[in-house]
C-alpha positions in Angstrom: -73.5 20.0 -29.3 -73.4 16.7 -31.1 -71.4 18.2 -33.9 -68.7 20.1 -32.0 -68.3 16.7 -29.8 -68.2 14.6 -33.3 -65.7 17.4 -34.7 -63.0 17.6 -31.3 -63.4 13.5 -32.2 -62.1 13.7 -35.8 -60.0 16.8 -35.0 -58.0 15.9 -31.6 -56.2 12.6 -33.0 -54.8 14.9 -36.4 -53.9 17.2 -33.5 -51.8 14.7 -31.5 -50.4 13.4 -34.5 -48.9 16.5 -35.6 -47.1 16.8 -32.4 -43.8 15.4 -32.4 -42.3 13.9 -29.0 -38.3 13.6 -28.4 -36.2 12.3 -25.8 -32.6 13.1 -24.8 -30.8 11.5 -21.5 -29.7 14.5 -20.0 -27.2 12.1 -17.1 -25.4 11.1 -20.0 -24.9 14.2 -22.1 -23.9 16.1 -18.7 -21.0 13.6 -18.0 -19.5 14.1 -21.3 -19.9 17.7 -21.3 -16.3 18.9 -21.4 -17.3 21.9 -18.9 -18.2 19.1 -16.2 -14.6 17.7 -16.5 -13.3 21.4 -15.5 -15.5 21.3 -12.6 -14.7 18.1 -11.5 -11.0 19.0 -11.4 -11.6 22.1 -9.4 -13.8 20.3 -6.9 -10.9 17.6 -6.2 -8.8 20.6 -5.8 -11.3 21.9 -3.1 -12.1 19.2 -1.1 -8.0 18.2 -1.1 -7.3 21.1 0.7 -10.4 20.5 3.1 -9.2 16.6 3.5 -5.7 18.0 3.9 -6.5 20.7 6.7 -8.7 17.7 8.2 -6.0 15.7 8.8 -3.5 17.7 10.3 -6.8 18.5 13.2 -7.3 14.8 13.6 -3.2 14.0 14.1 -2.8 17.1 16.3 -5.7 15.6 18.0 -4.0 12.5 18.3 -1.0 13.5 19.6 -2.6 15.3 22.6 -4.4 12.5 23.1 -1.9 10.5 23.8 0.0 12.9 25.6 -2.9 12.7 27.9 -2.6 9.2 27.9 0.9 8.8 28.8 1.1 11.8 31.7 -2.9 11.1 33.2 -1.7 8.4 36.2 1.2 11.4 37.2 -1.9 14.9 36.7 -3.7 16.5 39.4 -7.5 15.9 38.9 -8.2 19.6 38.0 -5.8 19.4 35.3 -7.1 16.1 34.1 -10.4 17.5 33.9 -8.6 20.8 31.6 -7.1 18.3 29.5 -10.1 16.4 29.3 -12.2 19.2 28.4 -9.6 20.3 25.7 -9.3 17.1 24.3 -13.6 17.6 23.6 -13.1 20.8 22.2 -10.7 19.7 20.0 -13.0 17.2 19.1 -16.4 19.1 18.4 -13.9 21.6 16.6 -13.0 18.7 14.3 -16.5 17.6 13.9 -17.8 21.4 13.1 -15.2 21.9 10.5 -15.9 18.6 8.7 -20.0 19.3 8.6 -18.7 22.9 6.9 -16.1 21.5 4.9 -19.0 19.3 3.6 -21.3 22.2 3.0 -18.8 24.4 1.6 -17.6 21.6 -0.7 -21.8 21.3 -2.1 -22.4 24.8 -2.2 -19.0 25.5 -4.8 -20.1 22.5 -6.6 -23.3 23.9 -7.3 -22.5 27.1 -8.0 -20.1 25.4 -10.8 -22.7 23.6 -12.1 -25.2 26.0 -12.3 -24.1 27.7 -15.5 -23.4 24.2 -17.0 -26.9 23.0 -16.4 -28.1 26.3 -17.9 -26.4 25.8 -21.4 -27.4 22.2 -21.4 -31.1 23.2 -20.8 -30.4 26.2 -23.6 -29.1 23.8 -26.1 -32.2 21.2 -25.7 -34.7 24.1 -26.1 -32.2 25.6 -29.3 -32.5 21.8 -30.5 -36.6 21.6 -29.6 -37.3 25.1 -31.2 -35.3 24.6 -34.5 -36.6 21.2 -35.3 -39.9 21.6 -34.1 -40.4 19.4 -31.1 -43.8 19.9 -29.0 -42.4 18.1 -26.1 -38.9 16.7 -25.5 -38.8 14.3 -22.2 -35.7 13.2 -20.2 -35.3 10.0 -21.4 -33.3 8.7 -18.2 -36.5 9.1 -16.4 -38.5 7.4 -18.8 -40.4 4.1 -18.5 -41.2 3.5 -21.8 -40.0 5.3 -25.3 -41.8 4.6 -28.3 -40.4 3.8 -31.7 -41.8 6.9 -32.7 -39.9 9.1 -30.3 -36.7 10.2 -31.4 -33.5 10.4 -29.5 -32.3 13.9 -29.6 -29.1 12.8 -28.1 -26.7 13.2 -31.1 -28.8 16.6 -32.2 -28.1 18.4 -28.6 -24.3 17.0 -28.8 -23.9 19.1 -31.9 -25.8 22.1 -30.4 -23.1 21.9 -27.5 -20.2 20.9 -29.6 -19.4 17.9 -27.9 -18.5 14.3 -29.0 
């Protein structure tokens, strides 16, 4: 027992020394990826139209509003009470479309995004595997990073043909 726990002692630090340890900032290399761009213009494309179909709801809104406004002292109290109800329809209409607008608008962008987080995660393992990384951490999320770590950063741009 003494000589397998005196063995693991001299055999464990060669171990760990053999491994080597990367880091790439994955935030970074995302923003520059060119495929990101693409998506960003089709999302501002997206929620344009969904801002643009917003505002015509809040000025037709507006308008009846003060429609109401200007004809309520002259109105029968069961038409007030039509109008008014109209007017909160109109409102909880607006308020419904905006909360899907705003789901809509996540779900698209992450079903853009999904294939470029995939290559980015493909080109960090192509980049790990080829040059023989045992572990290669994010280094955005890092609190500390050794000298003896190296930043992958420029290697993964290649893999992904990016500047």
């Amino acid at each position: 027992m003494k000589k397998l726990i005196i063995a693991l002692a001299l055999v464990l630090p060669m171990m760990v020394s053999a491994q080597k340890f990367g880091h790439v900032n994955t935030a970074e290399l995302f923003q520059q990826m060119p495929e990101v761009l693409k998506v960003k213009a089709q999302m501002d494309t997206v929620q344009s139209q969904y801002e643009t179909q917003l505002t015509m709801m809040q000025e037709e809104l507006q308008k009846k509003y003060q429609e109401y406004q200007r004809d309520e002292a002259t109105m029968m109290d069961g038409l007030k009470q039509i109008k008014q109800q109209e007017l909160q329809e109109m409102q909880q209409r607006i308020q419904t479309f905006y909360t899907t607008a705003e789901q809509d608008i996540q779900k698209k962008q992450q079903e853009l995004l999904a294939p470029v987080h995939e290559k980015l995660a493909k080109a960090i393992k192509a980049v790990g595997e080829r040059e023989g990384y045992t572990y290669i951490f994010d280094s955005a999320a890092m609190v500390h990073i050794g000298d003896d770590a190296t930043d992958l950063l420029p290697a993964v741009k290649q893999e992904l043909g990016t500047k």
